[in-house]
N, C-alpha and C positions, 0 to 999 in steps of 0.2 A: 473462470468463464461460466456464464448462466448454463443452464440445459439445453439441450436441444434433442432433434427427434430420435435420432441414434442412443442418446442415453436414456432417454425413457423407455425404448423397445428392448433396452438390455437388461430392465428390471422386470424378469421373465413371472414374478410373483403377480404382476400388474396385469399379465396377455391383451400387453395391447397391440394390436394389429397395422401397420401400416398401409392405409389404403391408397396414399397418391402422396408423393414426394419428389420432387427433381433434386439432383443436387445440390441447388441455390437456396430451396425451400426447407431441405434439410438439414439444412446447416445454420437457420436463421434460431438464433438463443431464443428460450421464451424467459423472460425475467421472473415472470409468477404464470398461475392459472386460474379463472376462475368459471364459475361453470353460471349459467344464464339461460333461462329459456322466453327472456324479453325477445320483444318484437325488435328493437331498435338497444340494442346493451352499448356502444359505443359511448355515450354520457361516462360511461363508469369503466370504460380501460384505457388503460396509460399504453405508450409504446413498448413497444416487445410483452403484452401480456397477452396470452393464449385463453381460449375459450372452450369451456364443455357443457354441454347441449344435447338433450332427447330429441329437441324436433317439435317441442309441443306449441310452439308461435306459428307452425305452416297449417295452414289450414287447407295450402294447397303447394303441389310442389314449384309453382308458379313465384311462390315468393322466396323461395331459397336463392335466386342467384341476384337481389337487390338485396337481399340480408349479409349474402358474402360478399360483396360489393362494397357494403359500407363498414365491415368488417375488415376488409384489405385497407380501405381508405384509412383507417385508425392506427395502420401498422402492426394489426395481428399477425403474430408468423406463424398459429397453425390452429386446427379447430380438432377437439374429442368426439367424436359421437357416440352417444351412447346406445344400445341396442338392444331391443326386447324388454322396451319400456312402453312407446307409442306404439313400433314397427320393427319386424324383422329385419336385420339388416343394417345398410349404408342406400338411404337413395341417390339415384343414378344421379338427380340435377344438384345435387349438394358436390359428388364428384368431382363432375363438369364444372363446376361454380369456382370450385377451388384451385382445379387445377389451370383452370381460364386465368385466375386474379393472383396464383403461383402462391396459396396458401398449403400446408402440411395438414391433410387430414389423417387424423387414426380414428380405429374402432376402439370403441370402450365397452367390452364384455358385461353384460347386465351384473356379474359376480362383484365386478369393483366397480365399488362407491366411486365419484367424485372425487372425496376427500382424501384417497388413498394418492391420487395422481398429484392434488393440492402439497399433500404431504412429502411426494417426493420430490417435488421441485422446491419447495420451501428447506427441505435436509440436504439437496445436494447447494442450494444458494449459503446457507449456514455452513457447511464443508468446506465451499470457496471464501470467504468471509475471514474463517479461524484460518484456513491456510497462508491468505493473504498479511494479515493480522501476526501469525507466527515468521511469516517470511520478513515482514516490514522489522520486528523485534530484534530477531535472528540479526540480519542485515543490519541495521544500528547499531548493536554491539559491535557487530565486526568490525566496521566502520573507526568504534571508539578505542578499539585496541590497534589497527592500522594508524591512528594519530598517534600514537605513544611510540611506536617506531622511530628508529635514527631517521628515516627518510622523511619521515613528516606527511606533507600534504603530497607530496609523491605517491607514497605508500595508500593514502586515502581514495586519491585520484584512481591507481591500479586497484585497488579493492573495489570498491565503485563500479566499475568499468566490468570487471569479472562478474559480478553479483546481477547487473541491470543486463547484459552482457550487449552492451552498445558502447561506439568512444567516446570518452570523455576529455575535455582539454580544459587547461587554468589560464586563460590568455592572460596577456598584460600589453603595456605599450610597447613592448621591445619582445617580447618571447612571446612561446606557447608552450608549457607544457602541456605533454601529451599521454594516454594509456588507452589502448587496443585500437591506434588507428587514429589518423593525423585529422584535425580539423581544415576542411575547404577551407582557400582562402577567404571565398566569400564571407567563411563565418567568421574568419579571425578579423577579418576588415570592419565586420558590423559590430563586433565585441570592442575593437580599438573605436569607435565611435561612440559607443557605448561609455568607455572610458572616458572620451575626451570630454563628454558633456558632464562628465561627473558627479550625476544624479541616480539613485537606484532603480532599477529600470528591466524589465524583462518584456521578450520578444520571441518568434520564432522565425529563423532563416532557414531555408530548404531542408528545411524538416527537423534541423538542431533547436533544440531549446537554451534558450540564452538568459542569463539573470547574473547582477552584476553582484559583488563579491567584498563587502565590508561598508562601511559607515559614508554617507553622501561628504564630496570633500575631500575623502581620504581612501579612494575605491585602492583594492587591493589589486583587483581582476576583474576578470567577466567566466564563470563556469560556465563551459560548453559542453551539452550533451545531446550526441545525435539520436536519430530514429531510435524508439523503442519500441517493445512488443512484451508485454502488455504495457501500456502508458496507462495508466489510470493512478486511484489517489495512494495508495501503496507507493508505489515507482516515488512519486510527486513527493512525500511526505520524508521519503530517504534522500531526494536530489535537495531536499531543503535545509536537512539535517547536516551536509555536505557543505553547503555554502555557507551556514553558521561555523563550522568547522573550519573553513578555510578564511572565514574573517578573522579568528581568532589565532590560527596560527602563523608564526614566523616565517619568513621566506628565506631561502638561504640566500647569499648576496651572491653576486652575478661575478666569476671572473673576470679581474683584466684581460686585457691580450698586451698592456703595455708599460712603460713605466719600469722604474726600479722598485727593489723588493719592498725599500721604507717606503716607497710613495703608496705601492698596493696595501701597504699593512696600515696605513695613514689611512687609507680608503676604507679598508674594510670594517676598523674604527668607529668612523663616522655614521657607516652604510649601522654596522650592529647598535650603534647607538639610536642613529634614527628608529631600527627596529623594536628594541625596547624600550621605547618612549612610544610605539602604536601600538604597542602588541599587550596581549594578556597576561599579566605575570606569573598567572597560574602554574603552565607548561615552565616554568623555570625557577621551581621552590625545588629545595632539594627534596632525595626522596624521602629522607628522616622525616621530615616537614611533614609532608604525605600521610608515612603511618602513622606522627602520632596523630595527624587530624583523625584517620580511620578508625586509631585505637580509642581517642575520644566517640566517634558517633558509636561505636558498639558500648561503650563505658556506658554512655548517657541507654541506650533501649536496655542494658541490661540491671541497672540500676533502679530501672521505672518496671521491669520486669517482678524483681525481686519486691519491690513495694505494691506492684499492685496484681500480681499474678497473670497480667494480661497475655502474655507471650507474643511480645510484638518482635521478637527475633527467629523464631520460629516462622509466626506468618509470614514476614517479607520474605526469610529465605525462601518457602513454600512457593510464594506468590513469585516471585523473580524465576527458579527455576522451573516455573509453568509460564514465561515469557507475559507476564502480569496480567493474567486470565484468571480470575476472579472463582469461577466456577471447576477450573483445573484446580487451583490450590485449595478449592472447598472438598473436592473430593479425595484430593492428597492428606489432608489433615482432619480429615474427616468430620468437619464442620456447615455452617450454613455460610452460603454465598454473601452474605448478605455479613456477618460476622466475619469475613476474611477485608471486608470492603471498608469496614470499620475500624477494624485495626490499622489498614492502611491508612484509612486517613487519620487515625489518633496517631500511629508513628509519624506521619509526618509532621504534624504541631508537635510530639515530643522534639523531634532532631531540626524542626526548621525546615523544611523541605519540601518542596512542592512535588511530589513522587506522582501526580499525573505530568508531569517534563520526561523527557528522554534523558537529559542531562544528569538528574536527579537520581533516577534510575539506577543511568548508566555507573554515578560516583557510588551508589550504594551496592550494587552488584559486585565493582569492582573491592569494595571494602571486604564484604565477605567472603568473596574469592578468595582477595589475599591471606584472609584468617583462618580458611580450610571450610569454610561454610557451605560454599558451591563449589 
């Protein structure tokens, strides 16, 4: 979440003073700050950006409350003033001005700069940022070892669902699975239409977000995910990661309720045939298969290791377990940001691999893992 008034007043090094907040206005984020002593600065702030200010456009206190006016109009959610620069103090009509248009004003102590307040809001945005960033990674992973599970897209489903911590459901024409809480009917009704038109397609119904679930033609499903908090591109980039996931996996086949044993086992035949004839064959190599693929990709970086001293298995391990943050693994191996970035990407031309994907990532992580690496 951006800042707001309460976490500014907590960075007791700043003393900055609350002079007029209600609860509505105290709680509005400011996205950045910048400080202006234009007549008119609105040309030059975006929504949710806050403003710091000596006062030196009034020429009379006559013009502060059309200055905050057009201030409010802009979507600023709160103003700095700085003090015992022009004028002792907070004037009374800047106040009134603010707390009329339900803008957050503070005192800015002559002692701290501007750039000190710019600073804090730009370090706790960058905080939220890398948290968001290690959550979304974090959460991927996890995701990709819930698919390796007996349960399959079950197991992903409930992973999912814990993580976002909102229900999720895999509709299809005839079922719904479900994990932390049933999907309305209304949603399963608009997912089965979704279906029947059998084009890819995403939507929102009372507040679930809907996106349909494997190749146009051959839909698997429709992944339903209700309310969330925080919905933003984090959430969004793991719900997406999810639906690749579930186009790619198997579905179990649906019990009879009827029939004799040979008819069911006739059925079930059919049904796993149809299944591996859409499905990925990936999830169904054995695991020998597997390692020696693994034991190959470390063959191939440690072979190019030895020839050219580059240490591209070092870096990736680095790099992976700093959740592929560039500048964590620069300071873990005690290099330049910029030489961790490169190695990256020369290991990926050495192995073939697009190691900006998740997927890519996720198979190389999992390689090392298994070797004792991570």
């Amino acid at each position: 979440m951006p800042i707001t008034v309460a976490d500014l007043t907590a960075h007791a090094q700043l003393g900055l003073r609350v002079v007029w907040a209600d609860e509505q206005a105290a709680a509005r984020p400011w996205s950045w700050v910048h400080s202006s002593d234009l007549a008119d600065p609105t040309p030059f702030l975006g929504e949710g950006d806050a403003l710091l200010t000596t006062g030196t456009q009034w020429s009379s206190d006559d013009e502060i409350e059309p200055w905050v006016a057009r201030l409010a109009a802009a979507g600023v959610p709160g103003i700095g003033f700085g003090t015992e620069v022009i004028r002792d103090g907070t004037p009374d009509a800047l106040v009134a001005a603010c707390e009329r248009h339900g803008i957050a004003l503070l005192e800015v102590p002559y002692r701290t700069p501007f750039i000190a307040v710019t600073r804090a809001v730009a370090d706790a945005d960058a905080r939220e940022r890398y948290a968001r960033v290690r959550w979304t990674l974090e959460t991927q992973r996890a995701l990709a070892l819930a698919a390796l599970r007996p349960e399959g897209v079950a197991a992903v489903l409930a992973e999912l669902a814990r993580r976002i911590e909102a229900p999720v459901a895999l509709v299809s024409l005839v079922e719904a699975e479900s994990a932390h809480g049933e999907a309305p009917e209304t949603v399963a009704e608009a997912a089965r239409r979704m279906l029947t038109a059998g084009r890819r397609a995403a939507r929102t119904v009372d507040g679930w977000s809907l996106q349909t679930v494997g190749a146009p033609g051959s839909l698997a499903g429709v992944l339903a995910v209700g309310p969330m908090s925080p919905d933003d591109d984090a959430v969004r980039a793991v719900v997406t990661s999810v639906v690749a996931m579930a186009g790619l996996a198997p579905r179990e086949a649906p019990r009879s309720e009827g029939g004799d044993a040979r008819e069911r086992l006739e059925r079930l035949r059919t049904q796993l045939a149809r299944l591996l004839a859409e499905s990925d064959p990936a999830p169904l190599r054995p695991a020998e298969q597997d390692g020696e693929t693994g034991a190959e990709l470390l063959a191939t970086l440690r072979v190019h290791d030895a020839g050219t001293g580059e240490e591209l298995e070092a870096t990736l391990t680095a790099w992976l377990q700093e959740d592929a943050v560039a500048e964590a693994a620069a300071l873990r191996l005690g290099i330049h940001r910029h030489t961790v970035r490169a190695r990256v990407r020369r290991a990926g031309d050495v192995l073939d691999r697009d190691l900006s994907s998740f997927a890519a990532r996720a198979e190389l992580w999992a390689v090392l893992h298994a070797h004792g690496r991570l």
